[in-house]
Structure formats: C-alpha cells, structure tokens
ROKE-653543 format. One record per residue (C-alpha): residue number from 1; x, y, z; residue in one letter. Coordinates in steps of 0.05 Angstrom, whole numbers. Layout:
BEGIN
NUM,X,Y,Z,A $
...
//
This chain:
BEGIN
1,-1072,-903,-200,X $
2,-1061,-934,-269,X $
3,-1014,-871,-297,X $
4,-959,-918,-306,X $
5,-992,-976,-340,X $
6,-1033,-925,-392,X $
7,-975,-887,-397,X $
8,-937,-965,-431,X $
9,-1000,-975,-463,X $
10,-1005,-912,-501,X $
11,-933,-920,-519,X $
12,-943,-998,-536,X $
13,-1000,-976,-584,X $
14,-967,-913,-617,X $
15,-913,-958,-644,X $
16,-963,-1012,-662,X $
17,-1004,-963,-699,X $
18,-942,-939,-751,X $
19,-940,-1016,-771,X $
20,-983,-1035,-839,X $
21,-995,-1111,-844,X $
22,-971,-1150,-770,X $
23,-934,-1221,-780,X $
24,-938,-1259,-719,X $
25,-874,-1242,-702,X $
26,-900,-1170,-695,X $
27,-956,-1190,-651,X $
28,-917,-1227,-606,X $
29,-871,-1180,-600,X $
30,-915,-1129,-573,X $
31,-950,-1182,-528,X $
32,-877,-1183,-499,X $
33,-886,-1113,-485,X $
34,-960,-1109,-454,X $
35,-940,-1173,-408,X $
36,-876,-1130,-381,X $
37,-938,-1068,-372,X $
38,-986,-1112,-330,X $
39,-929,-1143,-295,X $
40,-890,-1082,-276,X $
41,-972,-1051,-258,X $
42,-973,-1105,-204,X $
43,-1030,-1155,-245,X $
44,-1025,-1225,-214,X $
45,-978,-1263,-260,X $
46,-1027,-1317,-269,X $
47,-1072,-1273,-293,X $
48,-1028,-1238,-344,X $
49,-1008,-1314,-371,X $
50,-1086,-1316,-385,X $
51,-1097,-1251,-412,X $
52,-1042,-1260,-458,X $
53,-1054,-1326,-490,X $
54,-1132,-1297,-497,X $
55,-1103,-1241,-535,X $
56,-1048,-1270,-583,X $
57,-1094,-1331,-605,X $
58,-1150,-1276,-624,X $
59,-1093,-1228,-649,X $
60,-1056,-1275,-685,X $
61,-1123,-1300,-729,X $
62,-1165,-1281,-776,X $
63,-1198,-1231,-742,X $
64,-1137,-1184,-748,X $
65,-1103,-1213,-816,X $
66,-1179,-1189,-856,X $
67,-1182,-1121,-815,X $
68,-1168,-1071,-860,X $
69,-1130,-1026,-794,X $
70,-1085,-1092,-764,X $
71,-1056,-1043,-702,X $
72,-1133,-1015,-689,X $
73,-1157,-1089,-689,X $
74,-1105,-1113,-637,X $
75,-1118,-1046,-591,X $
76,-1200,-1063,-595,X $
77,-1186,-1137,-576,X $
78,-1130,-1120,-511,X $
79,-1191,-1076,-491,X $
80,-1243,-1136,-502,X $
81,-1203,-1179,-456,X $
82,-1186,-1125,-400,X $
83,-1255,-1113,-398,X $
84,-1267,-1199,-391,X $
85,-1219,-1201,-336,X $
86,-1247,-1143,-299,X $
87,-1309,-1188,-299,X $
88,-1375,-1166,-323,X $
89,-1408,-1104,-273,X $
90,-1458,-1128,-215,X $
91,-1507,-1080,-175,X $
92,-1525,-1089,-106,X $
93,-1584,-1135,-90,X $
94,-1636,-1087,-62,X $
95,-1692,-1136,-60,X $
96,-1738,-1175,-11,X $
97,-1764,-1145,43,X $
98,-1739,-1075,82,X $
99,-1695,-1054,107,X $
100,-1648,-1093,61,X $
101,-1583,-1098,93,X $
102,-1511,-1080,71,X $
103,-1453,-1106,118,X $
104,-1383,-1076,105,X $
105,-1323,-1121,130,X $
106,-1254,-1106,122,X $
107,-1193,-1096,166,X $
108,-1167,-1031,196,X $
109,-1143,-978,158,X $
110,-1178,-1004,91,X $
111,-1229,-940,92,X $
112,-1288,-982,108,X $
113,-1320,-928,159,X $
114,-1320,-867,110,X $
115,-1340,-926,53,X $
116,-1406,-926,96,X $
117,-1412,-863,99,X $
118,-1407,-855,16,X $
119,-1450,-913,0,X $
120,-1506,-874,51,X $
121,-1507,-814,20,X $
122,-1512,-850,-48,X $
123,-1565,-896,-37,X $
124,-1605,-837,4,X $
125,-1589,-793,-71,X $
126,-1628,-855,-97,X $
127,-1691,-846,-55,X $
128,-1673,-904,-5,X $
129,-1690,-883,70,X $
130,-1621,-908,111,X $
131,-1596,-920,173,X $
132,-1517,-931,193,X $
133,-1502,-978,250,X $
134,-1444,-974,290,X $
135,-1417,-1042,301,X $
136,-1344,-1026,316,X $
137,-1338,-1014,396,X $
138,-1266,-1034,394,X $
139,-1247,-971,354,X $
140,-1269,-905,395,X $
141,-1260,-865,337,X $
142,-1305,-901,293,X $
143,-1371,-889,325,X $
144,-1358,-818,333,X $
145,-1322,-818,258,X $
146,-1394,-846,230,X $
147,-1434,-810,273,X $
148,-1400,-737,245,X $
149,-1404,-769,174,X $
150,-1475,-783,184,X $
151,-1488,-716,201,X $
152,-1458,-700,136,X $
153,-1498,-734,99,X $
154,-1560,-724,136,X $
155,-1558,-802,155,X $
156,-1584,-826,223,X $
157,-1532,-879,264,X $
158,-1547,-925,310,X $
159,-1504,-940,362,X $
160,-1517,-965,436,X $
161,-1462,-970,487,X $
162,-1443,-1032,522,X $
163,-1476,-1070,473,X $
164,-1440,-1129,428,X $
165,-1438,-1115,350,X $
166,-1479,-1180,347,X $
167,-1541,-1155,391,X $
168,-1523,-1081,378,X $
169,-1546,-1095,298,X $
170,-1609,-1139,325,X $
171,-1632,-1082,354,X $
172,-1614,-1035,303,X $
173,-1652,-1076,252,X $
174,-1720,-1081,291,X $
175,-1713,-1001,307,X $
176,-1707,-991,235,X $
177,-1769,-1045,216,X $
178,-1804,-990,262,X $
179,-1775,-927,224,X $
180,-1790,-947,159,X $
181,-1718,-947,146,X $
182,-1701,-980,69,X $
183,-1628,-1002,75,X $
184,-1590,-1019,138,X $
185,-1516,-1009,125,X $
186,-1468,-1040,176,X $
187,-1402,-1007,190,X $
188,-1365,-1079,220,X $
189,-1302,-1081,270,X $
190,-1242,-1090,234,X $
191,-1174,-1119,251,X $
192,-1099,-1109,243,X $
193,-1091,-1172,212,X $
194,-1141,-1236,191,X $
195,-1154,-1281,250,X $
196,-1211,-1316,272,X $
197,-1248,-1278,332,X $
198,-1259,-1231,272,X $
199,-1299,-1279,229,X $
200,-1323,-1314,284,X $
201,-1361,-1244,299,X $
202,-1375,-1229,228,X $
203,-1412,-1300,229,X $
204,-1455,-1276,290,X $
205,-1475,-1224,259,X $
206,-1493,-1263,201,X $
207,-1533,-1300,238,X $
208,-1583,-1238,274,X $
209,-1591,-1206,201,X $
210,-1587,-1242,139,X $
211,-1554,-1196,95,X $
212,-1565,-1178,20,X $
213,-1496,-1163,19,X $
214,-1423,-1168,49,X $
215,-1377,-1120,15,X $
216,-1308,-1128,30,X $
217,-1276,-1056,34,X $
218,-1196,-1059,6,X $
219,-1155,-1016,7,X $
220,-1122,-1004,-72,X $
221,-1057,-987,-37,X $
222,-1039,-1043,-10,X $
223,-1020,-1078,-74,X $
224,-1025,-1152,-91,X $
225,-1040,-1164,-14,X $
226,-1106,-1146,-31,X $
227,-1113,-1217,-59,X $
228,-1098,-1252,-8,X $
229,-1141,-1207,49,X $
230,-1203,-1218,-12,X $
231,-1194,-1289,-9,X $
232,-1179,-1299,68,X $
233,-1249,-1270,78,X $
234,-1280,-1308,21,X $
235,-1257,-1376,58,X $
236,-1297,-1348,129,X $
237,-1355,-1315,104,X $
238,-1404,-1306,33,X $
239,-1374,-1248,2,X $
240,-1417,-1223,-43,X $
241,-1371,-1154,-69,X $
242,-1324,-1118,-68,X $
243,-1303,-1043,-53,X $
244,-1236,-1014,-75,X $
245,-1220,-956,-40,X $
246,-1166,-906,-45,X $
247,-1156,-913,-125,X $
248,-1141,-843,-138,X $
249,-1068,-855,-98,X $
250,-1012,-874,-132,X $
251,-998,-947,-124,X $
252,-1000,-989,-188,X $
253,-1065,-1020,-181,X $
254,-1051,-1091,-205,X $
255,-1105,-1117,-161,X $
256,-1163,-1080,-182,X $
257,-1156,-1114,-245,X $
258,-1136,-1175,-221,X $
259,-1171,-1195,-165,X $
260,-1245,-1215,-199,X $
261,-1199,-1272,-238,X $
262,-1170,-1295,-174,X $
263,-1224,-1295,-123,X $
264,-1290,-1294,-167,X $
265,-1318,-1244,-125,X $
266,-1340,-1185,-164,X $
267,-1324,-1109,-162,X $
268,-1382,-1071,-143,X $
269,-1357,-1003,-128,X $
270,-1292,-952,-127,X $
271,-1272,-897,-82,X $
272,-1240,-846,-124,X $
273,-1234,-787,-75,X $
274,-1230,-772,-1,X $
275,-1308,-727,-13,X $
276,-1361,-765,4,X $
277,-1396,-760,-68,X $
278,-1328,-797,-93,X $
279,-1354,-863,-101,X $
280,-1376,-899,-174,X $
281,-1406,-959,-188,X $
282,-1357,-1006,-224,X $
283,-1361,-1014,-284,X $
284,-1310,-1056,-325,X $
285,-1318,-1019,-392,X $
286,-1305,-955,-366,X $
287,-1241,-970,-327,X $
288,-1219,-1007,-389,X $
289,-1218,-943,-436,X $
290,-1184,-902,-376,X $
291,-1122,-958,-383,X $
292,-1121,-959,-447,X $
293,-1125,-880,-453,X $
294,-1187,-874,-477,X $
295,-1225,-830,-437,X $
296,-1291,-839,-400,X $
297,-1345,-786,-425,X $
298,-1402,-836,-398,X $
299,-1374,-819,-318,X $
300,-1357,-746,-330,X $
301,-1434,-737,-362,X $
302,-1448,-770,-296,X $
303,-1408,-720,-254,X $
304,-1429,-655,-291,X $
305,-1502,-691,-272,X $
306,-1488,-695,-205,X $
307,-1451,-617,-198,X $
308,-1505,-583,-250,X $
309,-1577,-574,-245,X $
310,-1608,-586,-311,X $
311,-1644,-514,-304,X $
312,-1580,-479,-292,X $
313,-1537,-513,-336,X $
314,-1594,-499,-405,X $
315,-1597,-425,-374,X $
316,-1519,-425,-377,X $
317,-1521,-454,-447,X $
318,-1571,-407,-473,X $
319,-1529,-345,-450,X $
320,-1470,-372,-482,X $
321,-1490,-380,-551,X $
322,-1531,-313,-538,X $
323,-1458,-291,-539,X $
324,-1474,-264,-472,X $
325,-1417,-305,-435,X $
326,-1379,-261,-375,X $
327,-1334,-259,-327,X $
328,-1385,-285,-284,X $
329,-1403,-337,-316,X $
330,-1337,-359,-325,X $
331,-1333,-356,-251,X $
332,-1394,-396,-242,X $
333,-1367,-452,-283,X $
334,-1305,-461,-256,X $
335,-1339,-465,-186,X $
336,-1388,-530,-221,X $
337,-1317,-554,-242,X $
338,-1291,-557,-177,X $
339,-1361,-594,-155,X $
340,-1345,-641,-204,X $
341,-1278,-668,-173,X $
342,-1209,-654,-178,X $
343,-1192,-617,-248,X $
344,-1131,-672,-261,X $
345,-1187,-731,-255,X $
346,-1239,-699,-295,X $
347,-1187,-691,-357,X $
348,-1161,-757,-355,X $
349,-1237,-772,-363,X $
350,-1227,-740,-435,X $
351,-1198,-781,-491,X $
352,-1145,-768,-528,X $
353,-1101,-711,-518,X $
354,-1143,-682,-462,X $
355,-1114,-735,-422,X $
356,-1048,-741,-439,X $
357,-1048,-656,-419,X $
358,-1073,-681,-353,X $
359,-1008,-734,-338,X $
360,-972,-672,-360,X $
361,-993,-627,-304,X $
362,-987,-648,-229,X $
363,-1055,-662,-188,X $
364,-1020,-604,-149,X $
365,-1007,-558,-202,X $
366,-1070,-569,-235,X $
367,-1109,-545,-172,X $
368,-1072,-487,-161,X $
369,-1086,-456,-226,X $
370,-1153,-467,-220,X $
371,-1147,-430,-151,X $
372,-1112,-370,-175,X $
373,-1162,-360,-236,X $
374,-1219,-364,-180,X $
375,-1180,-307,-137,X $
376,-1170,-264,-202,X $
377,-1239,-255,-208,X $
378,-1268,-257,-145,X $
379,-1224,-194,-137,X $
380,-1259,-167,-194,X $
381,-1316,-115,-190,X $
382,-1381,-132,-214,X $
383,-1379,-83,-260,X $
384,-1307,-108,-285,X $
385,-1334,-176,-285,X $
386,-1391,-166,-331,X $
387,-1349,-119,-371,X $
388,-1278,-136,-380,X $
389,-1255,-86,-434,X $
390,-1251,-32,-377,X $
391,-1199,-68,-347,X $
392,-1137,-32,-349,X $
393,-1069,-27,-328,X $
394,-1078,2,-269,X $
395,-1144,-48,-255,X $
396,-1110,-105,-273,X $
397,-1046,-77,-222,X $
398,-1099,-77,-166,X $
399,-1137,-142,-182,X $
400,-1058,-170,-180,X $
401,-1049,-148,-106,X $
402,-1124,-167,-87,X $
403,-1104,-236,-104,X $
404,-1039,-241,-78,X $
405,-1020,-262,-156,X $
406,-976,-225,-212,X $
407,-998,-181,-276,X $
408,-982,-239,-317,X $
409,-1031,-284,-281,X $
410,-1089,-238,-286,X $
411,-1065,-227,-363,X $
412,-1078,-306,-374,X $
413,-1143,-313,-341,X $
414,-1170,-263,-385,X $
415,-1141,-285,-449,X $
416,-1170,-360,-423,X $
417,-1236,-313,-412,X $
418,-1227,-282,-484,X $
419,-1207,-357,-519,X $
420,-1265,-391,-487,X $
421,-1311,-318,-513,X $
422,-1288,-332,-575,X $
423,-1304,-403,-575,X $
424,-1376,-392,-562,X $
425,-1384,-338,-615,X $
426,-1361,-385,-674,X $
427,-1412,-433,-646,X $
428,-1457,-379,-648,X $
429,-1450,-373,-725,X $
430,-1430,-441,-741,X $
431,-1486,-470,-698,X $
432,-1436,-522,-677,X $
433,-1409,-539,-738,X $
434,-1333,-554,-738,X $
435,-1330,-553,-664,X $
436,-1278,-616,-658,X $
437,-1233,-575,-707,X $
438,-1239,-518,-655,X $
439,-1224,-554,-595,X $
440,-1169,-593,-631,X $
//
C-alpha cells in the first residue's frame, strides 16, 4: 500500500545521504520534498503541517549540526516522528470477567465479517476459548459467510433466527457464560452509509453487553474517507480501536498514518491478506521502517514462527550445514515460504536491497516463479530429487513437459538449487562467518 510513498522516501534520502554538512537551506529543502511525499500518499494535510514543523525544528538543531552523519541523523528523526504520529501501539483489553467481549462495527463492504473471522482464529492460537455471534440479519450472506469461516477456523457461531441483534447477543452472551466460552466477538450489521438507526442499534447493543472493546473495521481503500467514517462513529459510540483492513491493495494509504492524529483513536490491528492468518497487531515501529524502506525482520521472525515448527525448522538447519541440503528440501522450504504469505510481502519485509528487488518484481510475477520452481520438482523423481547430478538432458527434457515449463526453466531452478548448495557449504566451513558478504 505504501510502494509509492517509500519509493519518494528512498529517493528523498539517497540524495540526502551524498550531502556532507546540511545548512538549513538543505533541510528545508528536503522537507519540501517529504511534505509533496505524504501529500501526494494521501496523509491529512493537517497532519503533514505537524509532522513537518516537528521534524525541521529537531532537524534544523543541534541534534543534527554535532552528528557526525548529518543525512543519517535527519533519516532517524523523520522515522522518530512517523512513528509519534502513528501513535504509540495498544493491545486489546482482555480483562475482567469472561467471556470478555469484542464488538466489530463498521459499514458494508469494509471487511468487518472475515475481520471476525481473523481475530477468532488468532485469539483461539492464543489459548482463548471463542465464540462468533451473528448480529447482522439484514445481510443473508453474512450469517452463512461467518458461519463457513467459523468452520474454518474451528470457531463456534451463534446465530438464532428471527431474533434482533440486540436480544440475539443477550442470549449469545449467557449461552457462552454456560460454555465456558473466553471472548465473545460480535460481527455487527453494517450500513451503506452512516445514519442513525445504525448507532441507535449499536447503542442497544451496548447496553445488553458491556463491551471491552468496539473496533471500528475500515477499509484502507477508501482513502481519506476513512477519517471521516472513524470520526462519525467516534461522535455515536466509545470507540475504543481500530482495524484497517485491505492494506496489501494498492491505494496510497494516507489514512493509516493519519488517522490516530485526527481521531485519537488508536490502531490496534491490520489486515494484510485475504488468508485468515493475515492479520498483525499494529505496531507503529514496524510500519515506520516498512515506509521508510527499512525492512521488518521482527514480523517476518513472526511469520516463519507461525509457518515453521521449531522441531522441523532445527532438523532442517542441522541437515543443511551437514551439507546434506536436496532437492527435497528445497521443495520443503519453498512450500513453508508459501505458508508464510505472499513471496512479494515477505521481501519487502527485508531491508535494504531485498526490498527494493521486491518493488522490482510484480506481486504476479513473483508468485508465478515460485509456482513453476514448485512444478519443476514435483515432476522430479525421488531419486532425481535427492540426487540431482543424474539429471540429464534427456531428464531435464521430460521434467520440462511434466511441468508444462521450458529447458531453461528447469536449468534455473537447479542452478537456484546449486547457488543456495553452495551457500550452505561455505557456512559449513566458515561456521557463519562472512555470511552478509555472501548474501550481499
């Protein structure tokens, strides 16, 4: 969602970085240049007028005239204030006594069912026992939408017919008093537009279940509208979060960053994928380095977590620096890979060049290699997978046709195969020493 702005940034900061000493005429030039960024990314004006006069007063100062890398200086305070305007990171309030209830609001479209859905199958990853309640009659498709989803992720829903959202989550909270259920999450009607037999519903159901929290579900598309739904909601009923949804598309995503200085409400979670394990905790820091093109190695640890048992994964590494690393093994990783998320998403988690190769290569493109390289070697043998030298001409002609793919394909998986081999050997020897010099 934030190509574009990083993609200024990065520029911004390469030409910073080949200036020695900065005059303030050099630092207000290239504020000139990061308002134009933020603007053109959709960030609330008012904001950016903030942001900016934070960042020139600081850059302008003695904190950056005594550093002895000026550009560097300037970079780590722009990331300082992104990260102040994103707001600091908030966790749900899971306290008091069970089941602790969650109620989504939102209007149509924003996402806010399959949100549910997600935040379920997190918490129940957690240890939480949860229910789903079906509070939006007005929407056929959304009972039996939750209802599949909650078979997914082995969630129950509760959902009576005839009933009122109101009474319907009355009696879905004393049924799950009974069950021993932990957290309650309420999936809410929505509407086309704001109006008030929305919130004056929303407030009923207020009123049956105190909730721990109301998480207004936005969809990141939608631009600096977002604002205004976040604070039409805020004036009807206690937000206590947010949820952006949709923020791997490819709107400009302003909002996101602006909308904690606008409304005061806080970010509490992101939808970065249409899987249900695509949802992260927000946390300000993070985003911050993936604007700025700096990576995010703390949520891609957290994703090779979630796709890799720690047994398998210190079996894996034991057979690699064994120099026993195959064809199937290859295959094996590239299959936790594809658990991980989508291969364009998990580079631009990288920093440095890593993600700059991944604005280089379509979402499309990237997933399509990664498919081919699968079909190469699941039309391999197991014999020509654990032993690749056999693999002639005439093999490789046959794997080609097998995988509806050309000589020259199969020809680059292996050498990837034979690079990556390599790779593991020298760590072998080295013990790790002089790895960065390897992958650079």
């Amino acid at each position: 969602m934030f190509e574009a702005l990083t993609q200024k940034l990065e520029g911004i900061f390469k030409e910073l970085r080949r200036r020695g000493k900065l005059t303030p005429a050099d630092v207000d030039a290239v504020m000139r240049e990061v308002r134009l960024a933020l603007l053109e990314a959709d960030v609330h004006y008012s904001v950016v007028k903030d942001f900016i006069a934070r960042v020139r007063e600081r850059a302008i100062g003695h904190e950056v005239s005594r550093a002895l890398n000026p550009a560097q200086q300037v970079i780590k305070i722009v990331h300082e204030e992104l990260i102040a305007t994103l707001g600091e990171p908030e966790r749900l309030n899971l306290s008091g006594l069970k089941p602790r209830v969650i109620m989504l609001v939102g209007l149509q479209g924003s996402g806010k069912t399959t949100a549910a859905a997600k935040l379920a199958a997190q918490l129940r990853s957690q240890g939480e026992r949860v229910m789903l309640v079906a509070a939006d009659p007005y929407r056929p498709a959304a009972i039996k939408q939750l209802q599949t989803l909650g078979e997914r992720v082995g969630v129950p829903v509760f959902y009576e017919a005839g009933v009122k959202p109101p009474q319907l989550v009355a009696r879905a909270y004393e049924q799950a008093q009974k069950g021993g259920i932990t957290v309650l999450i309420i999936d809410t009607a929505g509407r086309s537009q704001l109006d008030e037999a929305l919130m004056d519903e929303l407030r009923a159901i207020i009123q049956k279940v105190t909730p721990n929290e109301t998480l207004l579900v936005v969809d990141a598309m939608i631009g600096q509208e977002a604002l205004n739904i976040a604070s039409g909601f805020q004036q009807a009923i206690p937000l206590t979060g947010l949820m952006f949804t949709k923020m791997d598309g490819d709107a400009r995503g302003g909002a996101a960053i602006s909308i904690r200085a606008v409304t005061g409400v806080p970010i509490k979670y992101l939808g970065t994928g249409e899987s249900l394990e695509a949802l992260e905790a927000f946390d300000p820091r993070r985003l911050a380095s993936r604007i700025l093109g700096m990576g995010d190695v703390i949520g891609l640890i957290e994703r090779a977590e979630a796709a890799y048992s720690e047994q398998e994964a210190q079996k894996q590494a034991e057979r690699m620096l064994a120099g026993q690393f195959t064809l199937e093994d290859f295959a094996q990783q590239l299959r936790q890979i594809r658990k991980m998320g989508p291969l364009h998403q998990i580079l631009e988690m990288l920093p440095g060049g890593m993600g700059q190769m991944a604005r280089a290569i379509s979402p499309e493109e990237a997933e399509r290699n990664l498919k081919i390289t699968e079909a190469i070697i699941n039309s391999m043998t197991k014999e020509e997978r654990l032993h690749p030298e056999i693999l002639n001409a005439s093999r490789r002609r046959r794997i080609a046709r097998g995988s509806g793919t050309d000589v020259q394909d199969v020809n680059r998986v292996l050498k990837q195969f034979r690079d990556a081999q390599r790779l593991f050997k020298t760590l072998q020897k080295t013990g790790g020493r002089g790895l960065s010099r390897l992958l650079g």
